[in-house]
DSSP file (Angstrom, degrees, kcal/mol; ACC not computed):
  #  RESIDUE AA STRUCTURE BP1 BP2  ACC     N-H-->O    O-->H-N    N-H-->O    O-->H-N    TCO  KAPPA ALPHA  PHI   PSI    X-CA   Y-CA   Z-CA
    1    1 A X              0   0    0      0, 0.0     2,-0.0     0, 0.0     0, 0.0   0.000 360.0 360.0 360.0 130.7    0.0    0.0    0.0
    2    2 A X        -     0   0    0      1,-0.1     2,-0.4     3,-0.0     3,-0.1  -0.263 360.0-101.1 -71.8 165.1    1.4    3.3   -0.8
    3    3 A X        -     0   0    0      1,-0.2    -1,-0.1    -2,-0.0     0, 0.0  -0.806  33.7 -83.7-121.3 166.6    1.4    6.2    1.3
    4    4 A X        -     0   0    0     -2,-0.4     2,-1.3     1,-0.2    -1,-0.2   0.253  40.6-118.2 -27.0 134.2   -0.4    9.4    1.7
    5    5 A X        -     0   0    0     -3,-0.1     2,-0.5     2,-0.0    -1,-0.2  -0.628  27.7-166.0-130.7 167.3    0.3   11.7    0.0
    6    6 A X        -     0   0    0     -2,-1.3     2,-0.5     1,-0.1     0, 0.0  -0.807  27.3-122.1-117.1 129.0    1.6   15.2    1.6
    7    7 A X    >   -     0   0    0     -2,-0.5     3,-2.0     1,-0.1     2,-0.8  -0.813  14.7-167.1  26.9  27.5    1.9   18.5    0.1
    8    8 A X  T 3  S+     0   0    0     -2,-0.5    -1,-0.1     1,-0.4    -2,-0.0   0.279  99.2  47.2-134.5 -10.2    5.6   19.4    0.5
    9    9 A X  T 3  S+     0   0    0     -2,-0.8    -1,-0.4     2,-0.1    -3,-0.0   0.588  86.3 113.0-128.3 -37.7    4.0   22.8   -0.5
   10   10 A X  S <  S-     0   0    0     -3,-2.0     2,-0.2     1,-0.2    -4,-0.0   0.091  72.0-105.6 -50.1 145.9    0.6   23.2    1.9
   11   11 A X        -     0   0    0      1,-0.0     2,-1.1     2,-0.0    -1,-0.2  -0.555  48.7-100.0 -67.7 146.9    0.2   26.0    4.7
   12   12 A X    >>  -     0   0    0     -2,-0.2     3,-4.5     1,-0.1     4,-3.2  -0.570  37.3-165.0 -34.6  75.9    0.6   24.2    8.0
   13   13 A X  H 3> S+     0   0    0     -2,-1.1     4,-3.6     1,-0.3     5,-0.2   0.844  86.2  54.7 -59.9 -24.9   -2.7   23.7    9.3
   14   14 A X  H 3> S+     0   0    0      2,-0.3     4,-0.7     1,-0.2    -1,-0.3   0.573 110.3  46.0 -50.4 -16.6   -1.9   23.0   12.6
   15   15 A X  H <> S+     0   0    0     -3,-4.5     4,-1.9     3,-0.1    -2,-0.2   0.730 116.9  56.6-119.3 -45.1   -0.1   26.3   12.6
   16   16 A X  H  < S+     0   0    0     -4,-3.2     4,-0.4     2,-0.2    -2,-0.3   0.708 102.9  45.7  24.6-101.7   -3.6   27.3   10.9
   17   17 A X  H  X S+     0   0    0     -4,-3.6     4,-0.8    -5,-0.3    -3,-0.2   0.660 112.6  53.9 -55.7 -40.6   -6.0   26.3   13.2
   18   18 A X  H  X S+     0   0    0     -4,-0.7     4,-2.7     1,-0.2    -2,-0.2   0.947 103.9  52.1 -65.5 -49.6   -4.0   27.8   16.0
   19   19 A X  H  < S+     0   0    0     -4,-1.9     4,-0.4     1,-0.2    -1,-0.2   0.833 114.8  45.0 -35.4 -46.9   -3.8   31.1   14.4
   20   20 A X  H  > S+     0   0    0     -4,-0.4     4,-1.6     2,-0.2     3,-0.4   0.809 110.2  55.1 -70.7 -24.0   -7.8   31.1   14.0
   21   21 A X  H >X S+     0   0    0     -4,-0.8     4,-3.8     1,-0.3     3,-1.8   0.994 107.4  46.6 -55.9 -74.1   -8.2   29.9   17.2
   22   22 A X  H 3X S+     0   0    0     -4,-2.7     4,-1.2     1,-0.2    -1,-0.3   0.537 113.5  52.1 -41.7 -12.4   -6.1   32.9   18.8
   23   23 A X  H 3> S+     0   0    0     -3,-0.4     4,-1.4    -4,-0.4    -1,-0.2   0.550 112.0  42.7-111.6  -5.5   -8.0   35.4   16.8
   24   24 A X  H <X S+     0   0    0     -3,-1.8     4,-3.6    -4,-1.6    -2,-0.2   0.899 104.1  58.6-105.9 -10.7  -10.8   34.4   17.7
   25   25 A X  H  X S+     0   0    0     -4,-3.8     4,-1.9     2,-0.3    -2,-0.2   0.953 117.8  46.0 -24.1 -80.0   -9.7   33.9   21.4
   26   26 A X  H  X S+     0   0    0     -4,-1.2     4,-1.6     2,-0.2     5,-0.4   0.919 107.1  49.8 -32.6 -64.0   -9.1   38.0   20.7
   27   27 A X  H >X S+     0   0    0     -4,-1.4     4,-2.6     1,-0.3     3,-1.2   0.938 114.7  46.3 -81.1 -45.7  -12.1   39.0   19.0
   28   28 A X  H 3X>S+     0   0    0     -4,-3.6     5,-2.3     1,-0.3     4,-2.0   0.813 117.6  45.2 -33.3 -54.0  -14.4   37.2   22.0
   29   29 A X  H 3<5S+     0   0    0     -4,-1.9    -1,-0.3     2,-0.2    -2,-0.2   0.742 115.4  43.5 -80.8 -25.2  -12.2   38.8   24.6
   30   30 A X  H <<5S+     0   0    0     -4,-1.6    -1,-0.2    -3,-1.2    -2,-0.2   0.858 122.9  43.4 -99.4 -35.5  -12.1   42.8   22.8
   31   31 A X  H  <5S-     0   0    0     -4,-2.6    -2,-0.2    -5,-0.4    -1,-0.2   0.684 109.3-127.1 -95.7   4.2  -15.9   42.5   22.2
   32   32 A X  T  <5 -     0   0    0     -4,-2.0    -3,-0.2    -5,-0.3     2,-0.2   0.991  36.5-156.1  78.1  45.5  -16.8   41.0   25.4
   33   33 A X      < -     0   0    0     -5,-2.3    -1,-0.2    -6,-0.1     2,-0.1  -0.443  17.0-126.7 -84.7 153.8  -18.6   38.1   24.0
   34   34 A X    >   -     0   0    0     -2,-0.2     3,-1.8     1,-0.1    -1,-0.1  -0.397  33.0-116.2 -89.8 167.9  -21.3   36.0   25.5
   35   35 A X  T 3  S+     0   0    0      1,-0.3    -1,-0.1    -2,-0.1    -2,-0.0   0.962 117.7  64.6 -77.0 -28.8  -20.3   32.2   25.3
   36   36 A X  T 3  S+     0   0    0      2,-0.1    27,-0.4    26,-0.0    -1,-0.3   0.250  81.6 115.2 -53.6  11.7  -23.7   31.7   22.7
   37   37 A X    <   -     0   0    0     -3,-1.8     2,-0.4    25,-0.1    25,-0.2  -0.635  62.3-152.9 -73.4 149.6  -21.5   34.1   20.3
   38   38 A X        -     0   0    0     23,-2.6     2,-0.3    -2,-0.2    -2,-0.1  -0.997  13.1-168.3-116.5 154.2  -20.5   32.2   17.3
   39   39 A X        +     0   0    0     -2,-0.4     2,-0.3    21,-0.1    21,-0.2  -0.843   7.8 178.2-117.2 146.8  -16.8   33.6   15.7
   40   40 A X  E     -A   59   0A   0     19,-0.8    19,-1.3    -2,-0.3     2,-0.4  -0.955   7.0-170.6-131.9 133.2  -15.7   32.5   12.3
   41   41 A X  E     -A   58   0A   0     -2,-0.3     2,-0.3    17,-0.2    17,-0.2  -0.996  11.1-175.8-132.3 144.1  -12.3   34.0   10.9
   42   42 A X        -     0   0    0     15,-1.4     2,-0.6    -2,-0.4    33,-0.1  -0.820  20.4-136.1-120.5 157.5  -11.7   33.1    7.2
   43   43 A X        -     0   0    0     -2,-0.3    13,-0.3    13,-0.2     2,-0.2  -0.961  31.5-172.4-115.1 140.2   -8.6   33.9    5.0
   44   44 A X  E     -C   55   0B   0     11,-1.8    11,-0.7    -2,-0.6     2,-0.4  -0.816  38.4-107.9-124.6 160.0   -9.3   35.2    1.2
   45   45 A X  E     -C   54   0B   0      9,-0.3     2,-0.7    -2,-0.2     9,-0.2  -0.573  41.6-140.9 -14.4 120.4   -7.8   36.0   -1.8
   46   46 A X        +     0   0    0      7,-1.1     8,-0.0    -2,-0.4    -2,-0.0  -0.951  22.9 178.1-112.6  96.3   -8.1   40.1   -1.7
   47   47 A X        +     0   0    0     -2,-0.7     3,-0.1     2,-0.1    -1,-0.1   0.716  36.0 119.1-105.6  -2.6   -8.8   40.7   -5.0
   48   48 A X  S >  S-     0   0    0      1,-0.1     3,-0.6     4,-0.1    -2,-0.1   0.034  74.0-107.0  -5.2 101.6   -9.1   44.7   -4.4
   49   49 A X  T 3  S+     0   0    0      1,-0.2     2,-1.0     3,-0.0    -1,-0.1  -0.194 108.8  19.6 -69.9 160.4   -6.5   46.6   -6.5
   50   50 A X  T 3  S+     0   0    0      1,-0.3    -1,-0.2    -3,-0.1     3,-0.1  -0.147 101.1 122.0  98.0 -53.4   -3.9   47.9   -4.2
   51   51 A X  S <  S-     0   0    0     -2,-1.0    -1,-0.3    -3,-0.6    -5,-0.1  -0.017  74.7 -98.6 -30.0 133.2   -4.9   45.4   -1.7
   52   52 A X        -     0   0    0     20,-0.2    -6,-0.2    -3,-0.1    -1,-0.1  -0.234  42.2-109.5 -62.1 145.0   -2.4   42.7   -0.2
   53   53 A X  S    S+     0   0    0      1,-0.2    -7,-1.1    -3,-0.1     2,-0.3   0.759 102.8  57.3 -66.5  -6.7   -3.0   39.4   -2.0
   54   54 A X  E     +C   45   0B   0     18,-0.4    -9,-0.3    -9,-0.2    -1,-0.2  -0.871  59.2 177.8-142.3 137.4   -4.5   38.2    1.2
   55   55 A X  E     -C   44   0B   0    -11,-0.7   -11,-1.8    -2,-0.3    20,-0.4  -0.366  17.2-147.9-102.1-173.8   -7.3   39.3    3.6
   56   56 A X        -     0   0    0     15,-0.5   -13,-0.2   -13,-0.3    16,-0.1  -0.243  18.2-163.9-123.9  56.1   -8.6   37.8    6.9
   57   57 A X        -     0   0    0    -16,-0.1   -15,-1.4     1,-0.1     2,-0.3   0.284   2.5-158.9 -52.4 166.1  -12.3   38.4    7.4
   58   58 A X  E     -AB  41  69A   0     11,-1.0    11,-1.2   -17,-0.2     2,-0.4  -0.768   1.7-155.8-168.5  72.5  -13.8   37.9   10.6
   59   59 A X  E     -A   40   0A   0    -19,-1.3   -19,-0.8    -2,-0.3     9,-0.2  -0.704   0.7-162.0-106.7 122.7  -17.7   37.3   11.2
   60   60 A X        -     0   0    0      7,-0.5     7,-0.2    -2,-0.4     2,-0.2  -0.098  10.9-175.3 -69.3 176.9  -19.6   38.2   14.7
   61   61 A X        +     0   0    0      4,-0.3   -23,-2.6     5,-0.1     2,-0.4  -0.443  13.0 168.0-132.7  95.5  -23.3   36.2   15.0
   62   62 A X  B >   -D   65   0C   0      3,-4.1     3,-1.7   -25,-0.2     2,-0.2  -0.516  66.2 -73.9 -96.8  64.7  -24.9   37.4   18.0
   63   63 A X  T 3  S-     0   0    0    -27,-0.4    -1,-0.2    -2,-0.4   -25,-0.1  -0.754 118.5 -13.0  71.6-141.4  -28.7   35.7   17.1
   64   64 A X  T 3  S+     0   0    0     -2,-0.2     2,-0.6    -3,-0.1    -1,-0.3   0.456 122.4  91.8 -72.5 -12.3  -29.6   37.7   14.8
   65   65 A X  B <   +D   62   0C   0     -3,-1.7    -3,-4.1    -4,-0.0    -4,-0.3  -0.750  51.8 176.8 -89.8 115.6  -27.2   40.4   15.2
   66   66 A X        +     0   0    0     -2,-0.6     2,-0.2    -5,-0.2    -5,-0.1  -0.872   6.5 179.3-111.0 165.2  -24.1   39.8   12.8
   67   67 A X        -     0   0    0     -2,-0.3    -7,-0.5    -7,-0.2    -5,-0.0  -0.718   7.4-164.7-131.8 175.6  -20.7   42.2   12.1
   68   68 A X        -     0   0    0     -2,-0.2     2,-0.3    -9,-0.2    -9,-0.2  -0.700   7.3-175.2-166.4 110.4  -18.0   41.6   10.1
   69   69 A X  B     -B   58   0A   0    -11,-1.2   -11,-1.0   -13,-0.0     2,-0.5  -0.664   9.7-155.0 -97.7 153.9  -14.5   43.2    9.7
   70   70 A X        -     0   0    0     -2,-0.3     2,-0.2   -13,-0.2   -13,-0.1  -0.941   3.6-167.5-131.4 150.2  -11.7   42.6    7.2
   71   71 A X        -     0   0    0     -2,-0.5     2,-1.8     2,-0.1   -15,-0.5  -0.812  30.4-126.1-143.9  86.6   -8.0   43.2    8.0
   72   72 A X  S    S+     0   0    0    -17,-0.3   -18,-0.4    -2,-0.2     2,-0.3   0.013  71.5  96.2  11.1  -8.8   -6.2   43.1    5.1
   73   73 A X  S    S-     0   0    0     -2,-1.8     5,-0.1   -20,-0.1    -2,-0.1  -0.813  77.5 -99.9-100.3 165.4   -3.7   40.7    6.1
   74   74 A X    >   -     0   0    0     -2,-0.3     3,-2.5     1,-0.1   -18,-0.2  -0.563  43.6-120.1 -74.6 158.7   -3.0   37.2    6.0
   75   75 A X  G >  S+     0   0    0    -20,-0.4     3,-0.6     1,-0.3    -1,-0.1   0.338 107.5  64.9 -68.8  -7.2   -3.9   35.6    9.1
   76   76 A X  G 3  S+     0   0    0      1,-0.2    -1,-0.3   -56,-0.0    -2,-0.1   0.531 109.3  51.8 -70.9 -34.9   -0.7   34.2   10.4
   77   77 A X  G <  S+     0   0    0     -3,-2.5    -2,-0.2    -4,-0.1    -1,-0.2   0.717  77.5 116.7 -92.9  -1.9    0.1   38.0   10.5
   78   78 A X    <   -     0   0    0     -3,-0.6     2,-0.2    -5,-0.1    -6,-0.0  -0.347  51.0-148.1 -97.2 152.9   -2.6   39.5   12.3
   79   79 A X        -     0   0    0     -2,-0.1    -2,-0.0   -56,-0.0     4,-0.0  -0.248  30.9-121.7 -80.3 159.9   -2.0   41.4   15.9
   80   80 A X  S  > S+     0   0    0     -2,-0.2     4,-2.0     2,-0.1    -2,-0.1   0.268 124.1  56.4   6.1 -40.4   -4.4   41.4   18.6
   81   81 A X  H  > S+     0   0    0      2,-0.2     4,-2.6     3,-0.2     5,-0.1   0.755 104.8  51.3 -84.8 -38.9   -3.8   45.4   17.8
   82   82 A X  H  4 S+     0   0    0      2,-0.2     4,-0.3     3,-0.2     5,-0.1   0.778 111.8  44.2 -67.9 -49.3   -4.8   44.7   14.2
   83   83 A X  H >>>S+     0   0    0      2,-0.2     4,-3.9     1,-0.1     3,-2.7   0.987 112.6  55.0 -69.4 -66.0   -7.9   43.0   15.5
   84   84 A X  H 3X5S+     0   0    0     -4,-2.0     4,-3.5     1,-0.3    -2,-0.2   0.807 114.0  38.5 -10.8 -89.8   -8.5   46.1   18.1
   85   85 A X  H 3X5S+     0   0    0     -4,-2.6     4,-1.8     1,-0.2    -1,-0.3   0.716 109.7  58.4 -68.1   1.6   -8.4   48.8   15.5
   86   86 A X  H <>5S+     0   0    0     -3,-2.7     4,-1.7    -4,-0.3    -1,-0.2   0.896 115.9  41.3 -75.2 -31.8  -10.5   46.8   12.5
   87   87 A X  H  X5S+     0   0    0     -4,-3.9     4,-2.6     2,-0.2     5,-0.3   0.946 110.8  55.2 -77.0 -39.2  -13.3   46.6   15.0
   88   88 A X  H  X<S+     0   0    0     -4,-3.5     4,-0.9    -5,-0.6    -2,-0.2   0.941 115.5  39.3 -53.0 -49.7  -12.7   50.3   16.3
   89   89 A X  H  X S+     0   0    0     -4,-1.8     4,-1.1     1,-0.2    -1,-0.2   0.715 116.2  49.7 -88.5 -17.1  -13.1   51.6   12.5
   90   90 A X  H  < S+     0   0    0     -4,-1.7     4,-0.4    -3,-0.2    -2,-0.2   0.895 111.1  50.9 -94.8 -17.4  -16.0   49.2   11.6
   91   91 A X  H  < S+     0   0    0     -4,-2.6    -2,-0.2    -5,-0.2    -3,-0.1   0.778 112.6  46.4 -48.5 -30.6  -17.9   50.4   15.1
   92   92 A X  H  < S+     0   0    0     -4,-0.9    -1,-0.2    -5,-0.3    -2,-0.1   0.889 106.1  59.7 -91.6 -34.9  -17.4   54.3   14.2
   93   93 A X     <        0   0    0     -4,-1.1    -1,-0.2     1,-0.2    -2,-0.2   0.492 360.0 360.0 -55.8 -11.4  -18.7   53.4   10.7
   94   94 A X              0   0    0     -4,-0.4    -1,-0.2    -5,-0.0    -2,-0.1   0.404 360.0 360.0 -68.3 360.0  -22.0   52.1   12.5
């Protein structure tokens, strides 16, 4: 039987999953989420011109109430600081 085969080429998902985890570990703790929150953070293709080839979108669901922020980087790069002000500028935009 042959074996699997891997990717030599592939993001780390493990390295991945933790990175989504932690941001979303952030975004609970800067918005002061109830534990019924659900977080999703996704990584995209940014196809925007001028834009950085990858973005990291971020979606709130409170019931019925959703947000959503983008940060413009890929996720592996994003700050806590990052997260802070994307939510700051889509809250003043409200």
């Amino acid at each position: 039987m042959s074996a699997a085969f891997i990717n030599p080429l592939a993001r780390n998902a493990i390295g991945a999953v933790n990175t989504a985890r932690a941001i979303k570990q952030w975004t609970r703790e800067l918005l002061d989420l109830p534990v019924e929150a659900v977080v999703c953070v996704n990584e995209l293709v940014c196809h925007v011109p001028g834009c950085p080839p990858k973005e990291t979108v971020v979606l709130v669901m409170r019931g019925r109430d959703t947000d959503q922020v983008s940060v413009h980087q890929a996720m592996r790069d994003i700050t806590c600081e990052d997260l802070a002000a994307a939510f700051a500028l889509h809250m003043e935009g409200e």
